[in-house]
N, C-alpha and C positions, 0 to 999 in steps of 0.2 A: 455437462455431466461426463461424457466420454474422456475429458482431459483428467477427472478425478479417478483414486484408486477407492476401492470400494469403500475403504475406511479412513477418508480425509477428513480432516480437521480443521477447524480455523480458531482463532484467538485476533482477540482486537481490543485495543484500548479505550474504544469508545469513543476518541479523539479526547480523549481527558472529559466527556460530559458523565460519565458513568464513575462511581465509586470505586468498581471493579471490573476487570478485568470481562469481557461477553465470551462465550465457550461457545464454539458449532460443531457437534461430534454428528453430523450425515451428510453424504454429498451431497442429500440432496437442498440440506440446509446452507451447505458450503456453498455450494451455486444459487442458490438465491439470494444470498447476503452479498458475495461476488457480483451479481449484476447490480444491485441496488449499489453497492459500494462505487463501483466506477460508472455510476451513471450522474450523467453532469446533472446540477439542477443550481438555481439562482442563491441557494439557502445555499447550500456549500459553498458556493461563489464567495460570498458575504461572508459567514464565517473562515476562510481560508484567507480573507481579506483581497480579490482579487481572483483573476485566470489563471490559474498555473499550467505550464509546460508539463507532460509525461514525458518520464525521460527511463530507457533501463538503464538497470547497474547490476553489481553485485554488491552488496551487502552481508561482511559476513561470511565470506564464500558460496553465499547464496543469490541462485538470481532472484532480481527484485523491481519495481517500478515505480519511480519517486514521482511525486506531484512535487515540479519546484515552482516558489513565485519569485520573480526576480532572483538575488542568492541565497533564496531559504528555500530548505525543503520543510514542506508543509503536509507531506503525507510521505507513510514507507508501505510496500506491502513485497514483505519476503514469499519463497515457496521453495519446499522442500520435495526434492524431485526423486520417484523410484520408478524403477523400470521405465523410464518414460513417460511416467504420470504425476499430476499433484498431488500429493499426500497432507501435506501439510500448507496452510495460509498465514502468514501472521500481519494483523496488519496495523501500524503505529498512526496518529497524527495528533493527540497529545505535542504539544511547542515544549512543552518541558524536557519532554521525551525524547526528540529531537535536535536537543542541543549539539551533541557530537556529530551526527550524523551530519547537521547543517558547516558544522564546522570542517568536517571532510569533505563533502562538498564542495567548499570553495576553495581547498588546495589540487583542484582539479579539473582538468578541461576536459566539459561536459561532449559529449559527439552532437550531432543534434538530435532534437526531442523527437521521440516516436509521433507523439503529438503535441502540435505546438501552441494551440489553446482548447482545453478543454473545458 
């Protein structure tokens, strides 16, 4: 919560299982979603096909932290930074979604992963 600004936000694609777009307008909904989101389980495993690497980037001109599996990236999650706080989350893994994003990717040599299986 202390990393959020009082009126942070997030947006998420649901990983494409949602029709629409999910909205979190409180921090304190932001960081609950935030943990649950980066927290490893075997069902995401399976669905992402695989362990992915955490790797940062920037995306966007914004810093961000991709889940890659082998050369795909299989999750995005940007943030939008003020004063030194998150204000803003967005977070993609919809594969349709991440076509470009994978495709940048791989004209690019990665530094190594923050973590290297999650």
């Amino acid at each position: 919560m202390s990393l959020l600004t009082d009126d942070a936000t997030a947006v998420s694609d649901g990983a494409g299982l949602s029709a629409k777009l999910l909205r979190f307008d409180t921090p304190q909904r932001v960081a609950a979603v935030a943990r649950a989101g980066f927290r490893s389980t075997p069902a995401k495993r399976r669905m992402m096909g695989g362990t992915p690497a955490i790797h940062y980037a920037v995306v966007n001109g914004a810093p961000a932290v991709l889940s890659v599996l082998d050369d795909r990236v299989v999750g995005s999650v940007t943030f939008d930074i003020v004063h030194g706080k998150i204000a803003a989350v967005r977070g993609i893994a919809s594969p349709a979604r991440l076509t470009r994003l994978t495709e940048a990717w791989r004209r690019h040599e990665p530094g190594p992963p923050l973590l290297a299986s999650w």
